[in-house]
C-alpha positions as CSV (number, residue, x, y, z in Angstrom):
1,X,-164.7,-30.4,-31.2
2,X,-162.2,-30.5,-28.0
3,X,-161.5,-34.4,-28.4
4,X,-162.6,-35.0,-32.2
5,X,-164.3,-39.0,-33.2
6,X,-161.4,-39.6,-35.4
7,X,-158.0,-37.4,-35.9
8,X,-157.3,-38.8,-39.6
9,X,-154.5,-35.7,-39.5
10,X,-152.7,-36.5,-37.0
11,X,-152.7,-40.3,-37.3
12,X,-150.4,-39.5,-40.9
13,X,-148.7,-37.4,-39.6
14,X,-146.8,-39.3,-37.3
15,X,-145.2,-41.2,-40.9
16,X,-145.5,-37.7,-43.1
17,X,-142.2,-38.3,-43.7
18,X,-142.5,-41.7,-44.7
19,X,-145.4,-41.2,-46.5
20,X,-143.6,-38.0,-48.6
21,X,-141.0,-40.2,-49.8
22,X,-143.1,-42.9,-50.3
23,X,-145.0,-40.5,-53.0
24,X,-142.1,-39.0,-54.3
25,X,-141.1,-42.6,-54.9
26,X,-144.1,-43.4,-57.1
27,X,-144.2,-39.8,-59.0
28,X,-140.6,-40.0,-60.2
29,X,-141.7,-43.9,-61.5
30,X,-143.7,-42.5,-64.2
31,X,-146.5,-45.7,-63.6
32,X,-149.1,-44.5,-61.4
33,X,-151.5,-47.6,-61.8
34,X,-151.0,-51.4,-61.3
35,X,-147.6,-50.8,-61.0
36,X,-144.5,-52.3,-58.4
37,X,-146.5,-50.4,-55.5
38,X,-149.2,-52.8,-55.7
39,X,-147.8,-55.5,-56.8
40,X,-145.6,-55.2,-53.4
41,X,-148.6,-54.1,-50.9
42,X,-150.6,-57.3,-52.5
43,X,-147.3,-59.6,-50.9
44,X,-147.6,-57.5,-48.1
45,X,-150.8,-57.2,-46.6
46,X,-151.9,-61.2,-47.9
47,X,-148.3,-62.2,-46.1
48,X,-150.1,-60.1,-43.0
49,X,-153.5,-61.5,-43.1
50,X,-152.2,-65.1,-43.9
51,X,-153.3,-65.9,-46.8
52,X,-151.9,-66.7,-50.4
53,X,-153.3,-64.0,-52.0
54,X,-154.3,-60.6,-51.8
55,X,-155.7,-57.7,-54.6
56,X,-156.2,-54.5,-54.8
57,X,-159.2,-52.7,-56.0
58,X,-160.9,-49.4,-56.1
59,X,-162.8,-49.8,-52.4
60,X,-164.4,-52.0,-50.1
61,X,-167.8,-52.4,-51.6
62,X,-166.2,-53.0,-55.2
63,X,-164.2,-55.9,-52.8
64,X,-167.1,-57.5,-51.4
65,X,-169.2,-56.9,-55.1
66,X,-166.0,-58.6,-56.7
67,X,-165.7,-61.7,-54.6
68,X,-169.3,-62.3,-55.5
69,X,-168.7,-61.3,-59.7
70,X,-165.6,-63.9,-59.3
71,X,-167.9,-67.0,-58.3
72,X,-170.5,-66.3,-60.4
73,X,-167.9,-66.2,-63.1
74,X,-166.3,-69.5,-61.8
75,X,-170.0,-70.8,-61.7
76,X,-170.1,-71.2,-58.1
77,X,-172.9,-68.4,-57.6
78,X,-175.8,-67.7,-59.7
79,X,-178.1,-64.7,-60.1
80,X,-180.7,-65.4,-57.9
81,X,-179.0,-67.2,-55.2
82,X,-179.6,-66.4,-51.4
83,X,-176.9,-65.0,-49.2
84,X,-177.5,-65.0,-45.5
85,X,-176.0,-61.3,-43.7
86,X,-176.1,-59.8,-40.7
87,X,-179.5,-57.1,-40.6
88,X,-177.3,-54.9,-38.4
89,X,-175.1,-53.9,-40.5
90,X,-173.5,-50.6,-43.2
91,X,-175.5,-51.0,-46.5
92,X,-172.1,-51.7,-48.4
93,X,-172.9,-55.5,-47.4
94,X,-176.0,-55.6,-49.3
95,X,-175.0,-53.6,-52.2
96,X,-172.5,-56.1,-53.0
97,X,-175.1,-58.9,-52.8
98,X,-177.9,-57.1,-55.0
99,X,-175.2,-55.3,-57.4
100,X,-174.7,-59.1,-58.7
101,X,-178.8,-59.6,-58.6
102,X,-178.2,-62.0,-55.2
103,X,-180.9,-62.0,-52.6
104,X,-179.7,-61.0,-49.1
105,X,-181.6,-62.6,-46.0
106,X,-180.8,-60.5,-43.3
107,X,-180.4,-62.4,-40.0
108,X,-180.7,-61.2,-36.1
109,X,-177.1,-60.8,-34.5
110,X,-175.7,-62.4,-31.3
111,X,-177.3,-60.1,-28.4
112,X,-174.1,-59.5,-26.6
113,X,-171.0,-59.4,-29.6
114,X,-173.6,-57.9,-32.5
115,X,-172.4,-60.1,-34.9
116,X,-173.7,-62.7,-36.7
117,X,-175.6,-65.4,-34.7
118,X,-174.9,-69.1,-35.8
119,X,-178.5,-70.2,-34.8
120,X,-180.3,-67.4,-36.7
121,X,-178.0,-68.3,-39.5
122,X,-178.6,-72.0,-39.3
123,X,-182.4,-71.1,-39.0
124,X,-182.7,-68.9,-42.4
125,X,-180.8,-71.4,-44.6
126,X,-182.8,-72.7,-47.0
127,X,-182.8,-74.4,-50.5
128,X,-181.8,-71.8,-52.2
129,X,-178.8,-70.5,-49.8
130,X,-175.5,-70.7,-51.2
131,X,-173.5,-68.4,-48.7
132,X,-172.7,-66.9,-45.6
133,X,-171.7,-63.3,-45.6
134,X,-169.9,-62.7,-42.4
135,X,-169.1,-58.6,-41.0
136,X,-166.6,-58.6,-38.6
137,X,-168.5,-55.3,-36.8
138,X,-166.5,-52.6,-35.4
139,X,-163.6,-54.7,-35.5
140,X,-164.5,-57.7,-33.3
141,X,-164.0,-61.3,-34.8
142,X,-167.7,-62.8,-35.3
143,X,-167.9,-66.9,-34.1
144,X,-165.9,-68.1,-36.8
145,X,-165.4,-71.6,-35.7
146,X,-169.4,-72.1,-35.1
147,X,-170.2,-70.3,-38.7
148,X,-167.2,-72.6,-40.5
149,X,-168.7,-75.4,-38.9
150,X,-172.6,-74.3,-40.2
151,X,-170.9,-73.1,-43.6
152,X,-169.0,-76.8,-44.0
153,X,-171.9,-78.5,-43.2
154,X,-174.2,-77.2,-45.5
155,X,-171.8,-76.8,-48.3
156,X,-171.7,-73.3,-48.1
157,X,-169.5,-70.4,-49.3
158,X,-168.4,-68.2,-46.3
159,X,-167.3,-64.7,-47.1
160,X,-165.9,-62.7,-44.9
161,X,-166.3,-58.4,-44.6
162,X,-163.6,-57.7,-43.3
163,X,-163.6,-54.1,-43.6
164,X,-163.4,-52.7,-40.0
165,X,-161.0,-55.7,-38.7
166,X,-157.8,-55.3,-40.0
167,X,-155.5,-57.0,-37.5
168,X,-157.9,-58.6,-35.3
169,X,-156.8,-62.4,-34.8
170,X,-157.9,-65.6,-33.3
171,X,-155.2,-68.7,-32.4
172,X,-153.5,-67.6,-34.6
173,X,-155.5,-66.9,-37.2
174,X,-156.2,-63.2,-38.8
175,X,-159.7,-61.6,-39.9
176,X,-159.6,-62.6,-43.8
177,X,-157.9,-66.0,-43.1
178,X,-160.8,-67.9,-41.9
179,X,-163.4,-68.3,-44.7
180,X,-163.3,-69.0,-48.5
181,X,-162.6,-65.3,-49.3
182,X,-162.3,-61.7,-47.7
183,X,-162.9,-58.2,-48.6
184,X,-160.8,-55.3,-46.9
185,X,-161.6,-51.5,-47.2
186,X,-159.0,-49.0,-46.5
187,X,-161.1,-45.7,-46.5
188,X,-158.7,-42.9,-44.4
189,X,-160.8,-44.1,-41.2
190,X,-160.1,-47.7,-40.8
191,X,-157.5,-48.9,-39.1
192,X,-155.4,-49.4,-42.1
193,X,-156.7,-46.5,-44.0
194,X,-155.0,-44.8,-46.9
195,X,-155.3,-41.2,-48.2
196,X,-157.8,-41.6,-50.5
197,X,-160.1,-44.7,-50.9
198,X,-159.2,-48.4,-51.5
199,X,-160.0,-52.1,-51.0
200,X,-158.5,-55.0,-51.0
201,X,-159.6,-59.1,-52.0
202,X,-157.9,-62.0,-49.7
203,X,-157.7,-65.3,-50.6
204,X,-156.7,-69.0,-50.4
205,X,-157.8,-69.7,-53.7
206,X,-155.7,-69.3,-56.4
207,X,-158.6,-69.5,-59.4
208,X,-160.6,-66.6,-57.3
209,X,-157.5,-64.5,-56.6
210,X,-157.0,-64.5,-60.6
211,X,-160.3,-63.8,-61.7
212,X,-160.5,-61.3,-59.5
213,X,-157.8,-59.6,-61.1
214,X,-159.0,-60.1,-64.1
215,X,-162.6,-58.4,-64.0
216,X,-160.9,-55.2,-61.7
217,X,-158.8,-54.5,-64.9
218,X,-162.1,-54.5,-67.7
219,X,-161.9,-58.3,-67.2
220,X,-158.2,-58.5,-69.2
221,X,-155.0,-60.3,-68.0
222,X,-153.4,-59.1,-71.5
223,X,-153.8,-55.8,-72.4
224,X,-156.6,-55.2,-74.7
225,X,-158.0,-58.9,-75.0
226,X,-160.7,-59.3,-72.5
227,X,-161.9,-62.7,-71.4
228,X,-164.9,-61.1,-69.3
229,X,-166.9,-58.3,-69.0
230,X,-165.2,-56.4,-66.0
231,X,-165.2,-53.2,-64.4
232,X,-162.2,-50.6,-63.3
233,X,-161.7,-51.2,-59.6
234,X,-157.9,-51.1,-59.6
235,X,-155.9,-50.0,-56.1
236,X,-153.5,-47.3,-57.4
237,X,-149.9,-47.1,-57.0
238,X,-150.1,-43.9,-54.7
239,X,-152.9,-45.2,-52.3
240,X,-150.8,-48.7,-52.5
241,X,-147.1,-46.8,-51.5
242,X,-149.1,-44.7,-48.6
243,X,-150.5,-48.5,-47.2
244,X,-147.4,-50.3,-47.3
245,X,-145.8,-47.4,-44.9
246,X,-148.6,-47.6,-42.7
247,X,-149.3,-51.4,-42.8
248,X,-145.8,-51.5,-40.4
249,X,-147.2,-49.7,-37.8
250,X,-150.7,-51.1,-37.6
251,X,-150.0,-53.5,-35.2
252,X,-148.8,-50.6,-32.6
253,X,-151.8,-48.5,-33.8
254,X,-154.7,-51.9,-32.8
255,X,-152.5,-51.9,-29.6
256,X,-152.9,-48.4,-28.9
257,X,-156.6,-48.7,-29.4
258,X,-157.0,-51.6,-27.1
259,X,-155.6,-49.4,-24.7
260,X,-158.1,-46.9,-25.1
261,X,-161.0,-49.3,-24.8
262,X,-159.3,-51.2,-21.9
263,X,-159.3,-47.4,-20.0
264,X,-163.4,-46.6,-21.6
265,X,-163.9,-50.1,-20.1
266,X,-162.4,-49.6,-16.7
267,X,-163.8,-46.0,-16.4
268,X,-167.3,-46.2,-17.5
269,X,-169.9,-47.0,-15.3
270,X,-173.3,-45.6,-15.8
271,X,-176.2,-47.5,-15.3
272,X,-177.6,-46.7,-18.5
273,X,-174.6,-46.8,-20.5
274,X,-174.1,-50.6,-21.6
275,X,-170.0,-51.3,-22.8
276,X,-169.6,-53.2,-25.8
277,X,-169.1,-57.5,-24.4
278,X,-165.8,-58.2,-25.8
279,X,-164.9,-62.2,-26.1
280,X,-160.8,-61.8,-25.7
281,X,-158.7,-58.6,-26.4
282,X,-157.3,-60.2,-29.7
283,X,-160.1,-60.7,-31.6
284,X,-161.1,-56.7,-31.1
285,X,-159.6,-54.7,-33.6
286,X,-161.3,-51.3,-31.8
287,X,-162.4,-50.2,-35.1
288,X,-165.1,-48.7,-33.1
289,X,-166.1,-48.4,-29.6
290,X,-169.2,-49.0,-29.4
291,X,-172.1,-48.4,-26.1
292,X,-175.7,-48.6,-25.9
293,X,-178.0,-46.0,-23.9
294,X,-182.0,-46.1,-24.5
295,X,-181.5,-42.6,-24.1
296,X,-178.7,-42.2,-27.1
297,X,-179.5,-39.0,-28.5
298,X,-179.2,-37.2,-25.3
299,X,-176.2,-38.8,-24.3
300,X,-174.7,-37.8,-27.7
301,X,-176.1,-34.1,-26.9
302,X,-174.1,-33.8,-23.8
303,X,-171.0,-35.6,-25.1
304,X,-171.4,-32.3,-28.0
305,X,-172.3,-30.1,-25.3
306,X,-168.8,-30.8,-23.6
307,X,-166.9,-30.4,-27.0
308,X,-166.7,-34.7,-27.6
309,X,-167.3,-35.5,-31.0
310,X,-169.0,-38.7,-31.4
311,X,-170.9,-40.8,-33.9
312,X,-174.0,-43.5,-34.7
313,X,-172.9,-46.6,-36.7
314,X,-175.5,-47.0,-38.2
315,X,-178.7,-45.0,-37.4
316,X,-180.8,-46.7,-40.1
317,X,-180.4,-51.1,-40.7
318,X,-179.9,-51.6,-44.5
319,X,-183.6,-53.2,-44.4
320,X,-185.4,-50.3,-43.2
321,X,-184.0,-47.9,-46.0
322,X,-185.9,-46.6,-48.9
323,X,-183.2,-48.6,-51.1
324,X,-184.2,-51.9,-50.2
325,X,-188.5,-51.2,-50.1
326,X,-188.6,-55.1,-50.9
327,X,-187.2,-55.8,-47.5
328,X,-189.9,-54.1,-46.0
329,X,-191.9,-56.9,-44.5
330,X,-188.6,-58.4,-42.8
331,X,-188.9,-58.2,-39.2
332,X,-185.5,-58.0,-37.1
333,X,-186.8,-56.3,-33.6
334,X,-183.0,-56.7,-32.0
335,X,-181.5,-55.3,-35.0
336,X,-183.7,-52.1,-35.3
337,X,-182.7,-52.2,-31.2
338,X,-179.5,-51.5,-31.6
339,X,-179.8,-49.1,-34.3
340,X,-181.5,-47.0,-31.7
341,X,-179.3,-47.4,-29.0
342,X,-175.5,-47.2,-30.6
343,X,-173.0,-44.5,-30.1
344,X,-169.5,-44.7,-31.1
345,X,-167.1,-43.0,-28.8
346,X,-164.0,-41.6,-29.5
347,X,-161.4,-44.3,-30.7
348,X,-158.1,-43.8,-32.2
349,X,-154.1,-44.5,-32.2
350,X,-153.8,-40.6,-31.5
351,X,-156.4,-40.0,-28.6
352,X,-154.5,-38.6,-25.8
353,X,-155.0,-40.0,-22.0
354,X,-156.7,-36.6,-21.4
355,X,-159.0,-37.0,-23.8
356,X,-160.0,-40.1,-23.0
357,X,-160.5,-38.9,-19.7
358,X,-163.0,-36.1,-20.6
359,X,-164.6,-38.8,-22.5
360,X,-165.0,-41.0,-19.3
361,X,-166.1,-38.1,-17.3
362,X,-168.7,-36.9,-19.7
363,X,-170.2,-40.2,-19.8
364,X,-169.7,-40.6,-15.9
365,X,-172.1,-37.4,-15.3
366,X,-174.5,-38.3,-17.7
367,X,-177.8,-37.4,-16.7
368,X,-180.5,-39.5,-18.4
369,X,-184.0,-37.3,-19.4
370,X,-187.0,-38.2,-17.0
């Protein structure tokens, strides 16, 4: 394609250089896995986010599947318990709930951000209900300070996924900082995306952080002795150097993309091409840029037709896949909406003013089908 979804290429290359040494660094070590590389990224990125703690694991799901292992381990979550999630929303967030045989209850989103609405949530909590899983969705904060409040109140755990917000902030505050604990993916398209795959646990909670670390390493904090039945999820040292170069620029690179949504914004105004409702610039990370057409698939057509790559996030809702059959009955009309009607644009650091341009253009002379 002319103006490709993503550039992962040239977003590295800009720090090849960087990123070279930064490899050489870790080969001529001779300790390629939890080694100084991590150790350091851990300071680094839990000193960005703002919180006390941060580890590395294998991936985002393993993250999000982690957070869950550590409470059930700490006895704070059960096998069987009920954790309310957006329907709307990549089937990572479920997997991580079922994986440690959790119940998810899927909930309608807010109608204008897409994420999580705090009435639908308050509605579905019941007595079984012990947390909140909150997606920050392509990037944008979700209404922290109403689902704190609901998760307070209740006495509930609130756990954010966190894995398309890297850098987005409110007062203050960074995605991962607000509830009890966080999960972080760094797959080469997020924001903060390594070269390979990579996650990442955030914490305020010492106990967690620790057990955490335990069961990613076979559930040892002394080699060989084993105080749980863990897995291998472990962030290794090459992925670690490549996100500790990168992690300094990320900051320019969110700016960058608010600059390209700030033009999409400005430029595009079909009719029948809704722009994603943003609440303030902060709290937008631009993982994605997201619009809605009733007449998606033909606007993705002549986006291709005109050499514009773009993508759907997520054609099918977690519920309505073959994987979770018992969630047939579950009836989310907005959600299954949306799924309909999304189509990611073109968003990245390295997306020239010309391309966005074409994008604009393309989407100006839309034609919708009679």
């Amino acid at each position: 394609m002319d103006v490709p979804f993503l550039n992962a290429r040239d977003i590295n290359a800009r720090y090849a250089d960087e990123l070279k040494a930064a490899a050489a660094r870790v080969i001529d070590s001779g300790w390629y896995v939890l080694g100084q590389e991590v150790a350091a990224f851990e300071r680094e990125f839990a000193a960005y986010c703002g919180v006390r703690h941060a580890v590395g694991v294998g991936n985002g799901l393993d993250a999000l599947a982690l957070i869950l292992r550590g409470y059930k381990e700490l006895g704070a979550l059960s096998e069987g318990d009920e954790i309310i999630v957006p329907g709307n929303t990549f089937i990572a967030t479920f997997l991580a709930i079922t994986e440690n045989r959790m119940v998810p209850v899927p909930v309608e989103p807010d109608p204008t951000s897409f994420n999580l609405d705090p009435g639908c949530v308050e509605a579905a909590i019941g007595p079984r209900t012990r947390a909140i899983m909150v997606v920050h969705l392509y990037g944008q904060l979700a209404n922290m300070p109403a689902l704190l409040a609901l998760a307070r109140r209740y006495n509930l755990l609130l756990i954010e996924d966190a894995a398309q917000a890297h850098g987005a902030i409110s007062n203050g505050c960074r995605a991962g900082a607000f509830g009890d604990a966080a999960a972080f993916s760094f797959f080469p398209a997020k924001n903060l995306g390594a070269l390979g795959d990579g996650g990442a646990v955030v914490t305020n909670d010492t106990v967690l952080a620790s057990r955490v670390a335990a069961l990613r390493n076979y559930g040892s904090e002394v080699k060989y002795w084993h105080l749980f039945q863990g897995v291998n999820s472990r962030l290794d040292e090459m992925q670690a150097a490549m996100l500790r170069v990168k992690l300094k620029y990320l900051d320019d690179d969110i700016a960058r993309r608010r600059h390209v949504s700030q033009r999409y914004r400005q430029g595009i105004r079909h009719p029948d091409i809704r722009l994603p409702a943003v609440t303030s610039e902060e709290q937008h990370a631009w993982h994605l840029f997201v619009v809605r057409c009733a007449h998606r698939d033909a606007l993705q057509q002549q986006l291709q037709r005109l050499g514009i790559q773009s993508q759907v996030h997520y054609p099918v809702p977690p519920h309505r896949q073959s994987a979770y059959a018992s969630l047939r009955d579950v009836r989310l009309p907005l959600t299954e909406q949306l799924h309909d009607e999304v189509l990611s644009l073109p968003m990245g650091p390295t997306l020239r003013e010309d391309e966005v341009g074409r994008v604009i253009a393309a989407c100006q002379a839309f034609e919708c089908p009679p």
